[in-house]
VMD Tcl script that draws the C-alpha trace (Angstrom):
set ca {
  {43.89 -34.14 5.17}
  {45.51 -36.02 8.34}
  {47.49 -39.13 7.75}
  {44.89 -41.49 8.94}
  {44.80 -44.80 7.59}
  {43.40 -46.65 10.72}
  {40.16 -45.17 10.75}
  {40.50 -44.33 13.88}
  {36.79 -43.14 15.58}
  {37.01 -40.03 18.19}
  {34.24 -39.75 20.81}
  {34.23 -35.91 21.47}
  {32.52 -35.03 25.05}
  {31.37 -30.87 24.78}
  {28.63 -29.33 25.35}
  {28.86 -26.33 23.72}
  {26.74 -27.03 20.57}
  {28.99 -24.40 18.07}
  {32.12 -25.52 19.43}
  {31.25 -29.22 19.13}
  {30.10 -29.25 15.42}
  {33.41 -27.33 14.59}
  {35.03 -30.55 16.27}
  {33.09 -33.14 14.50}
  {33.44 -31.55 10.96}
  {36.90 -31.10 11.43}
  {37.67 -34.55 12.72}
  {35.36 -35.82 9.69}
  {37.10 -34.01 7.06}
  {40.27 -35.22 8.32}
  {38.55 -39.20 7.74}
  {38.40 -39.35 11.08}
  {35.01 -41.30 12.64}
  {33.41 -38.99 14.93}
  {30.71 -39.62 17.81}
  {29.18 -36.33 20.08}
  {27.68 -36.39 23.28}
  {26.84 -33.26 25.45}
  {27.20 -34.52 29.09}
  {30.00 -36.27 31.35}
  {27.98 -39.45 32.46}
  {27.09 -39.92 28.37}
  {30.74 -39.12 27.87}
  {31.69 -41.58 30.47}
  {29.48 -44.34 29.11}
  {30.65 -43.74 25.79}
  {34.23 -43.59 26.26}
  {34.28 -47.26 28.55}
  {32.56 -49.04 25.17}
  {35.91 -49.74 23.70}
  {34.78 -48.17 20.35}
  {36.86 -45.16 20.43}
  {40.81 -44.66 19.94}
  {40.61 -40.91 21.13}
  {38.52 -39.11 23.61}
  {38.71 -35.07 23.29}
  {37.14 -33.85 26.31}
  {35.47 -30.51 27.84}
  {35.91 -29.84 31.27}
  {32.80 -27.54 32.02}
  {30.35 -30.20 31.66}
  {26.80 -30.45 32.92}
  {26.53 -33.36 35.85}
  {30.01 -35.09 35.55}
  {33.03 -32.80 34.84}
  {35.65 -33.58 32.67}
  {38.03 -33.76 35.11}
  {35.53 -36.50 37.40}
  {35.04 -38.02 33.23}
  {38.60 -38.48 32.62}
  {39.18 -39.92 36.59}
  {36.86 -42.45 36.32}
  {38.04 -43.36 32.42}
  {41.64 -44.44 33.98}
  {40.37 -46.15 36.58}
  {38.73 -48.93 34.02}
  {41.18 -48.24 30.83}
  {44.66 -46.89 31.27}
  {45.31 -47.29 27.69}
  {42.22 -44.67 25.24}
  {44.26 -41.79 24.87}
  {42.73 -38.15 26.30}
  {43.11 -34.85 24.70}
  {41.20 -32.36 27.18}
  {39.77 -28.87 25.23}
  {39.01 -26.33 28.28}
  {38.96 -22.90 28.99}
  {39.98 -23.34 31.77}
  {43.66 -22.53 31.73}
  {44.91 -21.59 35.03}
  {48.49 -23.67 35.96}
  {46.03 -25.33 38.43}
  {43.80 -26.86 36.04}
  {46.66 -27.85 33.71}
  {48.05 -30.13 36.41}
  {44.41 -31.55 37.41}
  {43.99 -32.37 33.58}
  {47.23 -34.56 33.76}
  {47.16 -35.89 37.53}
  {43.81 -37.27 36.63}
  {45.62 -38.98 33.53}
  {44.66 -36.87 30.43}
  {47.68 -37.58 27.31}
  {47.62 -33.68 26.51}
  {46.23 -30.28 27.47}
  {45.19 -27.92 25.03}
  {43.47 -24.93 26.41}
  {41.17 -22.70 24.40}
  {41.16 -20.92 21.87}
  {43.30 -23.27 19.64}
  {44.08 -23.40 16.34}
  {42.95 -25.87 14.24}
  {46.45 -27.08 12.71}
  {47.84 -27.53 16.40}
  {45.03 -29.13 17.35}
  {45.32 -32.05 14.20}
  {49.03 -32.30 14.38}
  {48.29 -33.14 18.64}
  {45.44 -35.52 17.72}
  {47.82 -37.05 15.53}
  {50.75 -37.47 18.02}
  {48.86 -39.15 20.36}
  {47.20 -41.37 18.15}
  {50.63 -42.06 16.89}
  {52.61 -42.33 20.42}
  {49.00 -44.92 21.45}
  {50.21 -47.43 17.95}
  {53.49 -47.80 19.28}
  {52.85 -48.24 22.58}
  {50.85 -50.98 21.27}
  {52.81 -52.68 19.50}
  {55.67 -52.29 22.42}
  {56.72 -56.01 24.44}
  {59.24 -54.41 26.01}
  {60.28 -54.66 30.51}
  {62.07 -52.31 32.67}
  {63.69 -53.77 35.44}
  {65.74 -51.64 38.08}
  {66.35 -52.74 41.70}
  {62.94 -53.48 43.04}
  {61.47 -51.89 40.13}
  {59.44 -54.09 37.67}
  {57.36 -52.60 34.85}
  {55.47 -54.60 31.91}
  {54.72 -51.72 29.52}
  {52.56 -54.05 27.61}
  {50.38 -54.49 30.43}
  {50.69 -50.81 32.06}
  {51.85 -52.67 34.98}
  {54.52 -53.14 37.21}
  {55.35 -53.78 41.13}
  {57.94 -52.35 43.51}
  {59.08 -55.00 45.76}
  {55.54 -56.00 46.85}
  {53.63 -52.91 45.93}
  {51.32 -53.23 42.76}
  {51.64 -50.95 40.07}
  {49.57 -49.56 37.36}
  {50.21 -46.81 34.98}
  {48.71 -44.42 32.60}
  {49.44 -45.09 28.81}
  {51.68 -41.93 28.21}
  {53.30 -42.70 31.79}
  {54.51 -46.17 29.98}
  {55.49 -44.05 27.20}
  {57.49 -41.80 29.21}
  {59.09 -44.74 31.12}
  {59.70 -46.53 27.75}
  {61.59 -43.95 26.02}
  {63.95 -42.96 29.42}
  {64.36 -46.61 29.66}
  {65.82 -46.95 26.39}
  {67.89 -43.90 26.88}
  {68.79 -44.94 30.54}
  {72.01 -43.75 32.28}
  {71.47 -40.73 29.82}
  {70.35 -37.22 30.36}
  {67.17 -36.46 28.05}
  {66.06 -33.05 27.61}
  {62.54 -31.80 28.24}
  {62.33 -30.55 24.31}
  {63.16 -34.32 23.42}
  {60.62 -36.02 25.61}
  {58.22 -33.16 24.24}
  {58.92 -34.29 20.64}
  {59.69 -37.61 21.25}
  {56.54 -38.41 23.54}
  {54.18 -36.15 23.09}
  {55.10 -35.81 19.29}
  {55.94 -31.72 19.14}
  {57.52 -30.49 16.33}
  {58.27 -27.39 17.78}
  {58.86 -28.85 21.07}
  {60.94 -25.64 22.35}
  {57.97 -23.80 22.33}
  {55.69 -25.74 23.88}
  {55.46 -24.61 27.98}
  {57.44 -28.09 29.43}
  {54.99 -28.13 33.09}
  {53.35 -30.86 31.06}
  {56.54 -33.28 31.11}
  {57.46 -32.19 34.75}
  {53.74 -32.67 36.04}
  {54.24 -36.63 34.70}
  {57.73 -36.84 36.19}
  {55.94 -36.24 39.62}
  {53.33 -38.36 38.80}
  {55.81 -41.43 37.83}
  {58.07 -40.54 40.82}
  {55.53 -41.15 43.07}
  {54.79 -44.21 42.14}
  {58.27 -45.95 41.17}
  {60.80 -44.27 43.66}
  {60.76 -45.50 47.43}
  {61.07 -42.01 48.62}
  {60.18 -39.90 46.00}
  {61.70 -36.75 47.54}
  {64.81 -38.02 47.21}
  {64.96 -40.12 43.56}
  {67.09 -42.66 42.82}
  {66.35 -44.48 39.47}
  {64.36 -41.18 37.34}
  {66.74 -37.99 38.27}
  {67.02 -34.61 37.31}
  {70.08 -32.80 36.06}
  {69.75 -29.08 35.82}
  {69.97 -27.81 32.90}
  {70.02 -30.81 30.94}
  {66.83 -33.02 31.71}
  {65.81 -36.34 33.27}
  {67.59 -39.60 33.36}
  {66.59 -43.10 33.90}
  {69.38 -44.91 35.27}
  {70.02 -48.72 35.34}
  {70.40 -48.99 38.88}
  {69.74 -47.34 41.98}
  {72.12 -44.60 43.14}
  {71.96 -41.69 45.58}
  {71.27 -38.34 43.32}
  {72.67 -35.08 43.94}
  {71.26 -33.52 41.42}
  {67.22 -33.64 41.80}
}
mol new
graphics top color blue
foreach p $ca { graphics top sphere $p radius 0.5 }
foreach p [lrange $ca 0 end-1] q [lrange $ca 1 end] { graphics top cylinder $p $q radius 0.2 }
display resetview
C-alpha cells in the first residue's frame, strides 16, 4: 500500500467506465479518497472545488477535452497537481498535455506500479512546494514561489506549480549545470530517471523560457550546456552554449 498519510482525495476525470473503476479501486486500496466523473465540464467543476489534491485526467472526453479541462484548471489554480492518462501518445499530444500545464504524462497502457510511484511523486513534489517561502531574484527577474508569481521588470508573472518547482530546484543549484536525469528524479520524483524519455523536462524549459528570459531565443539566466544539462545562473550573462 502507498505511503499516504495525508489522505489525500483524487478526483479522476474518464469516461471509459472499465478503465475508470480500475482507477478508483486502485487509488482506494492504496487509502487514497477517490471521486469519478465521466465528462470534462463535471471534471472541470469538480476539480475548481478545492477538495482534491490530484486530478488524473482523460483526454478523449465527451463535451470538454482534457486538454480544454486541464487549460481552464490553470487558469483559476496553478497549484492541484495534473497527471493526464491518454491514449493519445503522439510527441504532439505529449507537449499539448504539458503546455496546457499538466505535472506529468503517462500515456496508455501503463502499469499499475508506475502509475502509484508517479501519483506519489507529484503528490510529494506538491507538499514541498507547499511548504517552500523561498525568492529568486536575477536581474529583472523576480519570482515568489510561494505565490507562483513573479514579474520581469514590469511584466506580471504567473507560473504553473511544477514550473516553480523546476525554478526552485535550478535556483538552488544556480551557476551549476543540472542534468536532465536529476531534474527527472529530483522534480518529477523518477527513480529510474535515465529511462524515462527527458521531452518532458525540455517541453517546461521552453515553457519557463518564455516567460522569464527577455529574448528567449537567446537565454541568459536558464542555459543549456550540451551534454551536461540546464543551469540557472545568478546573473545575467550572454550564453554560448544554448
Amino acid at each position: 500500500m502507498a505511503n499516504n498519510t495525508s489522505n489525500t482525495s483524487i478526483l479522476i476525470v474518464e469516461d471509459e467506465i472499465a478503465i475508470a473503476e480500475s482507477l478508483v479501486d486502485l487509488c482506494e486500496l492504496n487509502g487514497y479518497h477517490v471521486k469519478h466523473v465521466a465528462d470534462g465540464e463535471s471534471g472541470l467543476t469538480e476539480a475548481l472545488t478545492g477538495q482534491y489534491g490530484l486530478v488524473l485526467l482523460d483526454v478523449m472526453l465527451p463535451g470538454m477535452n482534457g486538454f480544454e479541462v486541464c487549460d481552464k484548471i490553470r487558469e483559476k489554480d496553478r497549484s492541484l497537481p495534473i497527471i493526464i492518462l491518454s491514449a493519445k501518445n503522439t510527441d504532439e499530444d505529449i507537449i499539448n498535455g504539458l503546455k496546457f500545464g499538466a505535472d506529468d504524462y503517462i500515456p496508455k497502457p501503463f502499469s499499475t506500479p508506475m502509475l502509484l510511484a508517479r501519483i506519489e511523486a507529484v503528490l510529494r513534489r506538491s507538499r514541498q512546494s507547499m511548504e517552500n517561502e523561498g525568492k529568486l531574484v536575477a536581474g529583472n527577474l523576480r519570482v515568489n514561489f510561494r505565490e507562483y508569481a513573479g514579474t520581469r521588470g514590469k511584466e506580471e508573472l504567473a507560473f504553473t506549480r511544477k514550473e516553480i518547482e523546476i525554478l526552485e530546484y535550478l535556483w538552488n543549484n544556480r551557476d551549476h549545470a543540472v542534468p536532465r536525469s536529476e531534474l527527472l528524479r529530483e522534480v518529477w520524483g523518477y527513480e529510474n530517471a535515465e529511462s524515462v524519455d527527458t521531452r518532458t523536462v525540455d517541453i517546461h524549459i521552453t515553457k519557463l523560457r518564455k516567460k522569464i528570459e527577455d529574448d528567449p531565443s537567446h537565454p541568459k539566466l536558464l542555459v543549456t550546456f550540451r551534454g551536461e544539462g540546464y543551469q540557472m545562473r545568478s546573473t545575467p550573462e550572454c550564453s554560448k552554449t544554448a
